[in-house]
N, C-alpha and C positions, 0 to 999 in steps of 0.2 A: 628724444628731441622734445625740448618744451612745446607747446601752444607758440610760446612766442615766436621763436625760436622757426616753428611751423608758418606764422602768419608773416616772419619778415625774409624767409624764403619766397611765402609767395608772392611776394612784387618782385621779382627779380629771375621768376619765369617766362619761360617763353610767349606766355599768352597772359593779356590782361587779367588782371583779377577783378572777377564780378563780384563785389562785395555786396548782397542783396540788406536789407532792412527790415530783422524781423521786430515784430512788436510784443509777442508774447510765445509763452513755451511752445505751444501748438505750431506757429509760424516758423519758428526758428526750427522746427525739426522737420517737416514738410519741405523748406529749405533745403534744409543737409541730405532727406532724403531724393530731392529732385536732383540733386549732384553737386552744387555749389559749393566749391572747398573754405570758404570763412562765410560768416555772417557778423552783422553789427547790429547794434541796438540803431532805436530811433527815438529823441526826445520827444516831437509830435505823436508820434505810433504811440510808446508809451503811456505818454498821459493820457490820449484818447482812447485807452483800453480802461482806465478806470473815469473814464468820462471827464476830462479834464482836457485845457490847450497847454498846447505846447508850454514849454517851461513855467507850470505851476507842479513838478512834483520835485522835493528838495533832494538834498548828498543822501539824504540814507536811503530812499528810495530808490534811486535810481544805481546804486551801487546795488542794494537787494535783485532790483531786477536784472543788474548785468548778473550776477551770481546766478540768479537762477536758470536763465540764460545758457549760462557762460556751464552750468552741469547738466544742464540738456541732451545737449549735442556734444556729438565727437570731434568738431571742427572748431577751427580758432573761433572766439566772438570778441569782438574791437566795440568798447561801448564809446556811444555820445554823453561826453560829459558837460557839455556846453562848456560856461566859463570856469570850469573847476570848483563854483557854487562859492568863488573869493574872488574878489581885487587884487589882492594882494600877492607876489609870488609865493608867500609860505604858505599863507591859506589853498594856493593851486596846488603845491607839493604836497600837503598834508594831505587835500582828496588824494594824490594818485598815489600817495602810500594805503590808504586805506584800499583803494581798488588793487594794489600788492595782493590783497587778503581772497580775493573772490574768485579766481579761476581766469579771470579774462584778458585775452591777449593783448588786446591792444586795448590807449585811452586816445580821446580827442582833446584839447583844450582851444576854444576858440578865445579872438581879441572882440568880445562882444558883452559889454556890461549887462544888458537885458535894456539901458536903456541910451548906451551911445560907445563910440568904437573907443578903445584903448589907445591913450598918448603910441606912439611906435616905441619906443624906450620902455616904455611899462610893458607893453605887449611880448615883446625880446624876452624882459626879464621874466615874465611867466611861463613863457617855453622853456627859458633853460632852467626853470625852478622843475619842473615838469620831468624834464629829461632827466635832471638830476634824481631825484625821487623813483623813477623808474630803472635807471640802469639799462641790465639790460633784458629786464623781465616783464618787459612791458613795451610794444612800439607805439609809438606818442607822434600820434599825427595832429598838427598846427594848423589852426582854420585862418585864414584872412578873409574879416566876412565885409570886406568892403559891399559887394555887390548884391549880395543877398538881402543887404538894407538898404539898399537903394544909392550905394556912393559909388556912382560910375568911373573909379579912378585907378584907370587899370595899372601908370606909373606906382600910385602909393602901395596897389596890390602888391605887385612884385615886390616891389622894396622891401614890401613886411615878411615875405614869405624867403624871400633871400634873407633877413634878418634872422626868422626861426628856422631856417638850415643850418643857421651862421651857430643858432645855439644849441642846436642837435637835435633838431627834431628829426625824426624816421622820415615821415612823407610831409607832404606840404599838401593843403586844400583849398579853396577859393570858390566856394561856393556861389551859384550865381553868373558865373562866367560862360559863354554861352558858343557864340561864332569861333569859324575855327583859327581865325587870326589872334584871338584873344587864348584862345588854348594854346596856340602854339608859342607866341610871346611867352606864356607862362610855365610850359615843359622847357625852352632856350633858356631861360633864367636862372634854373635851378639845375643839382643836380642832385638831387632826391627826386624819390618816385612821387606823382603829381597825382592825386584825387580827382574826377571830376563830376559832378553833379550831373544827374539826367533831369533834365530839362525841356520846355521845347526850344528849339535852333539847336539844340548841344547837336553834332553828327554822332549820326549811330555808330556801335561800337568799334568795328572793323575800321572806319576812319580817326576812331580816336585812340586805336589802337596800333594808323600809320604814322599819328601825329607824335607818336610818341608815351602817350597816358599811358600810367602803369594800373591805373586804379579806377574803377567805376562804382559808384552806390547810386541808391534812390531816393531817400531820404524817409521820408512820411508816407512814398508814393504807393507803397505795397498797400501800406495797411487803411489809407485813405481809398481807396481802389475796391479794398474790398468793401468798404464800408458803405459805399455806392453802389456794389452789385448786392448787396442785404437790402438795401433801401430799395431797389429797382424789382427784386422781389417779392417784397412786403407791399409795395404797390400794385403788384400784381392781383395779392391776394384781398388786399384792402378794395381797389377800387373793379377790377372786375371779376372778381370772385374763383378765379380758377389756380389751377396747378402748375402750372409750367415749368415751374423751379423743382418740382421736383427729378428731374431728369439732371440737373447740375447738380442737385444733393446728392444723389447716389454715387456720382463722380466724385463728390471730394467725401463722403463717408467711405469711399473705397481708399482713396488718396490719405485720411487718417487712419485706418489699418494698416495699409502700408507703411506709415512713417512713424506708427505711435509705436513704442513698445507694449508689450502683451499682460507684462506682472505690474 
């Protein structure tokens, strides 16, 4: 069984899939080692591993990282491709032929220019430009990022995301979406497996798992998370002088023997 093949059984299990958000090799195998059966890239996570925001690292970057990623670990890895790094449907296709090439199971393509949402006609044609370029060696989940940018319009949501069913996308996502009225509207909508963002208001997972949801990720949140307990620290040591962190290093130098390999 392919990766894919691996990753589009598993929305169709019994129990939600926690898709976690690794950012670099170390994270994503730590991951696989805690038990989690897929991981996915994160465009945030990423760039802020070589010190950079969110969507400043370009296509060949981020296809390198799914790759390296994506021969890491033993488990599916679904990279965030944001907008397929084009407008255009064949510039979308062209990235997810190249992502053909890297190991990784799954792609994303979102209707998100970097600087306003995609016409709903445009948006359509870049998913099925997507799904065609994929086949079926690759699951291509469709973002509708109304809410995530602030367009509260959970009518156009749907619409778009019934659109990119319409043109064969694997799952659908809507990042941003929160209460569980708005989740549920948007699991009744469609009948592909539904993504949903952790958030605060999202319900935790056991209810998003009554509502229906076949999918859960985190986005940025792992590796931003971490990046806060390094800070929190380094203020320890900066501002009153003492060790304290070292009783959590030894936990996670034990947790990376565990999950690294040895050669």
């Amino acid at each position: 069984m392919t990766q894919a093949e691996k990753f589009r059984e598993l929305h169709r299990g019994a129990e939600v899939l926690l898709l976690p958000n690794a950012w670099d090799v170390g994270s994503a195998r730590i991951l696989q080692h805690l038990g989690f059966r897929a991981v996915a890239t994160t465009s945030g996570g990423a760039a802020a591993a070589r010190g950079r925001l969110d969507g400043a690292l370009g296509r060949d970057a981020v296809l390198a990282h799914g790759a390296e990623l994506a021969a890491a670990v033993d488990v599916p890895v679904s990279a965030d491709l944001e907008n397929c790094f084009a407008d255009e449907p064949e510039g979308v296709a062209e990235t997810v032929r190249r992502a053909l090439t890297t190991g990784l199971a799954g792609v994303s393509v979102e209707d998100w220019s970097g600087s306003e949402i995609y016409d709903p006609a445009l948006a359509a044609e870049r998913v099925r430009a997507a799904v065609a370029a994929a086949g079926q060696d690759l699951v291509v989940t469709a973002r509708a990022e109304n809410h995530i940018r602030g367009v509260a319009d959970l009518a156009d949501t749907i619409a778009r995301l019934q659109s990119y069913q319409q043109a064969g996308a694997d799952v659908v996502y809507a990042p941003g979406i929160r209460g569980r009225e708005q989740i549920r509207a948007v699991v009744e909508a469609v009948d592909v497996p539904v993504n949903v963002l952790a958030l605060p208001e999202v319900p935790p997972v056991p209810e998003l798992a009554a509502l229906g949801v076949r999918r859960i990720s985190v986005g940025g949140a792992f590796a931003f998370a971490a990046y806060q307990a390094m800070a929190d620290v380094a203020e320890e040591l900066r501002t009153r002088g003492t060790y304290g962190f070292l009783d959590p290093a030894a936990g996670g130098a034990a947790l990376a023997r565990k999950s690294f390999p040895t050669g």
